[in-house]
DRENNU-602071 format. One record per residue (C-alpha): x, y, z; residue in one letter. Coordinates in steps of 0.001 Angstrom, whole numbers, padded with zeros to 6 digits, always signed. Example, Ala and Ser with C-alpha at 12.3 -4.5 7.8 and 13.67 -1.06 7.14 Angstrom:
% residues 2
+012300-004500+007800a;+013670-001060+007140s;
***
This chain:
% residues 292
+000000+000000+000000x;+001123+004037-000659x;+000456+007104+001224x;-001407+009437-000769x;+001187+011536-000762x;+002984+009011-002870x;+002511+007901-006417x;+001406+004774-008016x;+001971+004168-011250x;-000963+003001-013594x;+000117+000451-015662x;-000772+000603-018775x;-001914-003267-018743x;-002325-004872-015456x;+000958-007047-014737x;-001266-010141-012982x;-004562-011296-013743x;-006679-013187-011066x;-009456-015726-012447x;-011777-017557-010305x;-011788-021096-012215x;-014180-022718-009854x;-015951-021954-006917x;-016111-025554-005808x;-013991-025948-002585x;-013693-029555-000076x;-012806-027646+002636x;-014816-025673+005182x;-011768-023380+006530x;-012955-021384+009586x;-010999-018074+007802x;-013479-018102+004504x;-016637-016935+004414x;-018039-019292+001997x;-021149-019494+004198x;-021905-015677+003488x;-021571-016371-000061x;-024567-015927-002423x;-022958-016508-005309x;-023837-020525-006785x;-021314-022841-006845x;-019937-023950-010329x;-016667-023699-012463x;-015798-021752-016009x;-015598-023260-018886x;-012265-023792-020555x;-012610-022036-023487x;-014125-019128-021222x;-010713-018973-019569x;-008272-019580-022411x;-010166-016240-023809x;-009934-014661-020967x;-006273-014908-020827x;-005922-014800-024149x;-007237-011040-023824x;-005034-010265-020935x;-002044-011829-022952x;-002842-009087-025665x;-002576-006715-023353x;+000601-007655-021872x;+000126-009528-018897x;+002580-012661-019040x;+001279-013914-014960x;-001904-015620-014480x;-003365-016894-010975x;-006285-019078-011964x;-007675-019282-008388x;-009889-017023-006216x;-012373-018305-003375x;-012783-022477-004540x;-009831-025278-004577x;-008718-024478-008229x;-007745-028861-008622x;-011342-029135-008198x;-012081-027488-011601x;-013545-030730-013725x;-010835-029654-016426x;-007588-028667-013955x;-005051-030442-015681x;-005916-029807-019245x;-005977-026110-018180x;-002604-026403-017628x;-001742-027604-019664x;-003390-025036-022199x;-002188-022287-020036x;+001731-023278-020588x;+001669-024323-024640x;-000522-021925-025547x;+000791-019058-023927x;+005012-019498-024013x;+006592-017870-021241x;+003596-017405-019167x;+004222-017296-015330x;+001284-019861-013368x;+001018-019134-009847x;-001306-021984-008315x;-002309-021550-004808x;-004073-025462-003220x;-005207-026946-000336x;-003321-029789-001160x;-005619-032112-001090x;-005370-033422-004393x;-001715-033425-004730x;-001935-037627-003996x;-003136-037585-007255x;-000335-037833-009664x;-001809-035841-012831x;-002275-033361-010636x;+001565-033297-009493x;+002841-033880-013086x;+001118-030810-014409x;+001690-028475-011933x;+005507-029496-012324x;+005025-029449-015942x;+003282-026086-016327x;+004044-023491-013123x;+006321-021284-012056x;+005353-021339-008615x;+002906-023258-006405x;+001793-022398-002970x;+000042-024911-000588x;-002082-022989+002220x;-002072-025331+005283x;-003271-023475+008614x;-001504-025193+011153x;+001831-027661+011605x;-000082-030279+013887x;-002823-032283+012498x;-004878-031501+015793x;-005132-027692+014203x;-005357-028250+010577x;-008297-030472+011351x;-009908-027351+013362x;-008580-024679+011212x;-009477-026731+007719x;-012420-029126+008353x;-012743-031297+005395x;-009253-031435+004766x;-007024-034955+005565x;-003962-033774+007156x;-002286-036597+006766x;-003326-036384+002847x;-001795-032655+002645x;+001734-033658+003923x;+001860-036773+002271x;+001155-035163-000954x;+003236-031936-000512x;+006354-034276+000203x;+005777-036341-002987x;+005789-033644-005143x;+008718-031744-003582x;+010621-034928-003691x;+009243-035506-008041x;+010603-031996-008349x;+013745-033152-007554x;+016507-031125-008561x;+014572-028780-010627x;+014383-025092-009918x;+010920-024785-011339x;+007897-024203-009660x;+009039-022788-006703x;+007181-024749-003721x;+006188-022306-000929x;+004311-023391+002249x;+001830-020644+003572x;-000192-020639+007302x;-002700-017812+008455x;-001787-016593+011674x;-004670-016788+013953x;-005432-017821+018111x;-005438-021395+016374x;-002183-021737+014553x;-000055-019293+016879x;+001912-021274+018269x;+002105-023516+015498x;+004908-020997+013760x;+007934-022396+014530x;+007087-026346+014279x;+006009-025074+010685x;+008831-023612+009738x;+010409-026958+010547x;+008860-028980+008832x;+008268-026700+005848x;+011909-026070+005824x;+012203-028528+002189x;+010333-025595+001016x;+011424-022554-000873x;+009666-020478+001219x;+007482-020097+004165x;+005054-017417+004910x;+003031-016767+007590x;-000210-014162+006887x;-001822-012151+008924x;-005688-013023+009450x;-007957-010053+007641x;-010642-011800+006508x;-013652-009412+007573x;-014780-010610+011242x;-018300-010144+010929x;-018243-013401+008146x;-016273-015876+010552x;-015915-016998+014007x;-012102-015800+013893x;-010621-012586+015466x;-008734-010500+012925x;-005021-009851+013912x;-005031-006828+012651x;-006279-004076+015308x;-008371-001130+015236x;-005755+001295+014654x;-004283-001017+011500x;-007664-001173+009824x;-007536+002859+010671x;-004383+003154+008929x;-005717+001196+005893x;-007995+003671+005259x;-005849+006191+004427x;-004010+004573+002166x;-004130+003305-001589x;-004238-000331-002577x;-001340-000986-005491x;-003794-003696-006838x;-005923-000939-008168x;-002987-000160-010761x;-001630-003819-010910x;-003456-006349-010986x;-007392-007026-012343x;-009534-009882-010457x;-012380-012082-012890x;-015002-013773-010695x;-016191-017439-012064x;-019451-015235-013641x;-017016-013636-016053x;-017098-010433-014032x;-013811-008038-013034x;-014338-007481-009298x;-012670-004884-007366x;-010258-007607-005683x;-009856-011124-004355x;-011748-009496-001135x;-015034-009129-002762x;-016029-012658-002577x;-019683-011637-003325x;-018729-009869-006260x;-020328-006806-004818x;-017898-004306-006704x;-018332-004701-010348x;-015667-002959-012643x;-017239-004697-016113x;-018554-007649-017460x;-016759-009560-019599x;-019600-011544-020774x;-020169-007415-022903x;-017125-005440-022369x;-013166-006244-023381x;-010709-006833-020666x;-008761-003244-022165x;-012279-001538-021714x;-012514-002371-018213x;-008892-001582-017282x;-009002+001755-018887x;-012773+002021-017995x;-014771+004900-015653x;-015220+002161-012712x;-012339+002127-011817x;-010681+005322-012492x;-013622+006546-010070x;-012069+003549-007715x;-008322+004700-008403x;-009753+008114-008028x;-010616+008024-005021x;-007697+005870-003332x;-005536+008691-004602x;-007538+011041-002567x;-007640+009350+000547x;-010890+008398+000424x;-010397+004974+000036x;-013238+004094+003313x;-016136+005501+001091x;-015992+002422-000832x;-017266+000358+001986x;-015112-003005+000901x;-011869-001250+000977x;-013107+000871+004432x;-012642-002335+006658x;-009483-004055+004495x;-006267-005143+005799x;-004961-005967+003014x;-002064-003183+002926x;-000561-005379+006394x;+000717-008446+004486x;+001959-006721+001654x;
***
């Protein structure tokens, strides 16, 4: 995040674009607020997403993140996505974030080590006795087991990088430094602070009043960076808005340039700049600037 004093560049083509694949997730994660979700469950079609990045590839983004709110392995057509992804567009950087609980399946493993430049595996909690309360639906067991394998099929391969990610929270506390043990086969470890918005789960935030205060008053560099597409074919102000409540365009009648360089946002931009960031009432309770 920037003081408003300072200035953030507006790319002339986002550098990462977000899509929500699926919204189909197997785990019931006590930091989520799938049960506040309206939105139905159900996954976009492949040629729906090639276009999609095709568009953004026009444009000049060369990273895609083709995850959001569900378990992105879960999409019926994962591995063929991939795959798609990576011959299709040459020298495009994936960034897959998982549960990990399809990892045991070797497909799975094959194409993510096939196809991405970097693959993160969100498991709150070192001890099974946690991620079993902070991930219900999730085998521990399964999640290690699988991470392992495909750290050890990697072998001595630089590529994807294989980080390990926890939410802090009262849960997983003091879970930090047995997970940085055990994670240490990793290329990286990080730990996140919890800002999912309290009023949708039964977690405290980490962040305190005065952070959220500070947040504010400052401008979010996604607003000039990056561009978010929920499963409906919508660009949403963020990975936040998991009801799709901010609508920048709709893809399913606008081009991805259109929206970028559209009056939605520069209102949005418009007002970060200002410092009036809390009278869009998403970004007024956001933490997001914390764990940047």
């Amino acid at each position: 995040m920037c003081k408003e004093s300072e200035k953030v560049k507006i790319e002339t083509f986002p550098k990462v674009l977000h899509i929500e694949i699926t919204t189909m997730c197997n785990a019931r994660c006590v930091i989520c607020p799938r049960k506040c979700i309206k939105r139905k469950n159900k996954s976009m079609s492949l040629d729906d997403i090639l276009d999609i990045v095709q568009q953004g590839w026009d444009m000049g983004i060369r990273e895609v993140h083709p995850h959001l709110l569900g378990e992105p392995a879960l999409h019926p057509q994962f591995v063929e996505l991939l795959y798609a992804l990576h011959k299709r567009f040459v020298g495009i950087h994936i960034v897959s974030y998982t549960n990990g609980s399809r990892l045991m399946d070797p497909q799975i493993r094959k194409a993510y080590l096939d196809t991405c430049g970097r693959v993160t595996i969100s498991m709150d909690g070192a001890r099974s006795s946690v991620m079993r309360k902070t991930r219900p639906g999730v085998n521990p067991f399964i999640v290690r087991k699988g991470v392992k394998l495909l750290i050890n099929e990697r072998g001595s391969n630089l590529s994807p990088q294989i980080f390990a990610r926890m939410t802090v929270m009262p849960d997983t506390e003091n879970d930090k430094e047995l997970f940085n043990r055990v994670w240490q086969c990793c290329d990286g470890i990080s730990f996140l602070p919890l800002i999912r918005f309290e009023k949708d789960t039964n977690v405290t935030s980490s962040l305190n009043q005065r952070q959220y205060t500070e947040a504010i008053h400052h401008m979010c560099d996604r607003l000039f960076t990056s561009i978010t597409i929920s499963v409906e074919k919508k660009v949403i102000l963020c990975c936040c808005d998991y009801n799709a409540s901010v609508v920048l365009g709709d893809l399913n009648k606008q081009s991805l340039s259109d929206i970028w360089n559209g009056d939605v946002i520069t209102s949005i931009r418009d007002r970060h700049q200002k410092g009036k960031a809390c009278e869009i009432p998403l970004c007024a309770t956001c933490g997001y600037f914390n764990f940047v």
